[in-house]
VOLUM-169057 format. One record per residue (C-alpha): residue in three letters; x, y, z; residue number from 0. Coordinates in nm, 2 decimals. Last residue first. Layout:
// residues N
{"ALA",{X,Y,Z},NUM} ...
***
This chain:
// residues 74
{"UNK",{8.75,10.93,21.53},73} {"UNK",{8.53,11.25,21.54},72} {"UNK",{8.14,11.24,21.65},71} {"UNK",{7.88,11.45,21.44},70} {"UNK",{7.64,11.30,21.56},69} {"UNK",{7.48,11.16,21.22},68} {"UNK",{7.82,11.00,21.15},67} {"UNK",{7.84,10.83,21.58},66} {"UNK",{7.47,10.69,21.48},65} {"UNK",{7.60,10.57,21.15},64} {"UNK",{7.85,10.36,21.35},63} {"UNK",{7.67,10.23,21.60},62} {"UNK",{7.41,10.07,21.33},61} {"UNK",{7.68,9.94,21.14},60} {"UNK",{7.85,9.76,21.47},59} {"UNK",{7.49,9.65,21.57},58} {"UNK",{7.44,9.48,21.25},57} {"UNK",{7.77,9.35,21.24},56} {"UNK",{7.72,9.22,21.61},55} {"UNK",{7.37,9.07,21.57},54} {"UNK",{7.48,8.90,21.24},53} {"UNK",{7.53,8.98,20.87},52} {"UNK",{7.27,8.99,20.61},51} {"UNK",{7.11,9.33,20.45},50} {"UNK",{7.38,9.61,20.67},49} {"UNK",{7.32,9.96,20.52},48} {"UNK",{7.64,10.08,20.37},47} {"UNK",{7.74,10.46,20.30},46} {"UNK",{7.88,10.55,20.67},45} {"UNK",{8.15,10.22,20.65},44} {"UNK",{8.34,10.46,20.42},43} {"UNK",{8.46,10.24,20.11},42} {"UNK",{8.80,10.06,20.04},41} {"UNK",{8.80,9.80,19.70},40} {"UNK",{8.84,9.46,19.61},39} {"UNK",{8.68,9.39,19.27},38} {"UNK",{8.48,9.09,19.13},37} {"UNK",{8.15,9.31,19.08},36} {"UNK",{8.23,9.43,19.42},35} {"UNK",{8.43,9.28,19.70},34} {"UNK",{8.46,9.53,20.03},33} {"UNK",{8.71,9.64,20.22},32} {"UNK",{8.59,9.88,20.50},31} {"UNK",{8.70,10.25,20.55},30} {"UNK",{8.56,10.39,20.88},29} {"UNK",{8.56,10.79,20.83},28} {"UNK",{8.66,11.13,20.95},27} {"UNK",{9.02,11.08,20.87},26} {"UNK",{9.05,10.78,20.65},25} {"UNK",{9.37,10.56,20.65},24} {"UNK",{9.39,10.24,20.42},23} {"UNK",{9.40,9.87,20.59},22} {"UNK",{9.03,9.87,20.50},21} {"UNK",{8.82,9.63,20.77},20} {"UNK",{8.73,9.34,20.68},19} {"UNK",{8.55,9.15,20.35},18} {"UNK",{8.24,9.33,20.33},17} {"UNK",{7.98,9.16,20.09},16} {"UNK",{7.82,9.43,19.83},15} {"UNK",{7.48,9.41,19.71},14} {"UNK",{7.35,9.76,19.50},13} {"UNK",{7.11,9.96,19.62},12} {"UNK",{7.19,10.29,19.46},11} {"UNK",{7.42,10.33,19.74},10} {"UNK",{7.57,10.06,19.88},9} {"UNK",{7.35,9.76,20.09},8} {"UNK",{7.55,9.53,20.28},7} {"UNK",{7.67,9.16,20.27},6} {"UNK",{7.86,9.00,20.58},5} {"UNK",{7.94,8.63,20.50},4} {"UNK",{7.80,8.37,20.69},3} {"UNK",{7.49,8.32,20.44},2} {"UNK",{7.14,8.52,20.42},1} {"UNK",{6.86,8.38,20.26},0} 
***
């Protein structure tokens, strides 16, 4: 069942919830915060699948791997 918060799928499957976006600069990349095994980190937006959020997180993810597989610049 999903809750408020925003949780995506990393790599390897793992559950991470994403916090906000990462204040730290990435040049070809979104970098989100995230909170992982009790740790705050920055990770490329590109390398999470979206499990629970809502129609606009969902939509936001899906926008942004579709500007990654085009090849689009920031």
């Amino acid at each position: 069942m999903c809750s408020r918060e925003n949780r995506l799928a990393a790599p390897g499957g793992e559950i991470v919830e994403v916090r906000h976006m990462a204040v730290e600069d990435a040049e070809h990349d979104m970098l989100v915060q995230i909170r992982w095994q009790r740790r705050k980190m920055a990770v490329p937006l590109s390398q999470l699948d979206t499990i629970c959020g809502g129609e606009s997180t969902k939509e936001a993810t899906g926008d942004w791997h579709y500007w990654v597989a085009q090849r689009y610049c920031l």
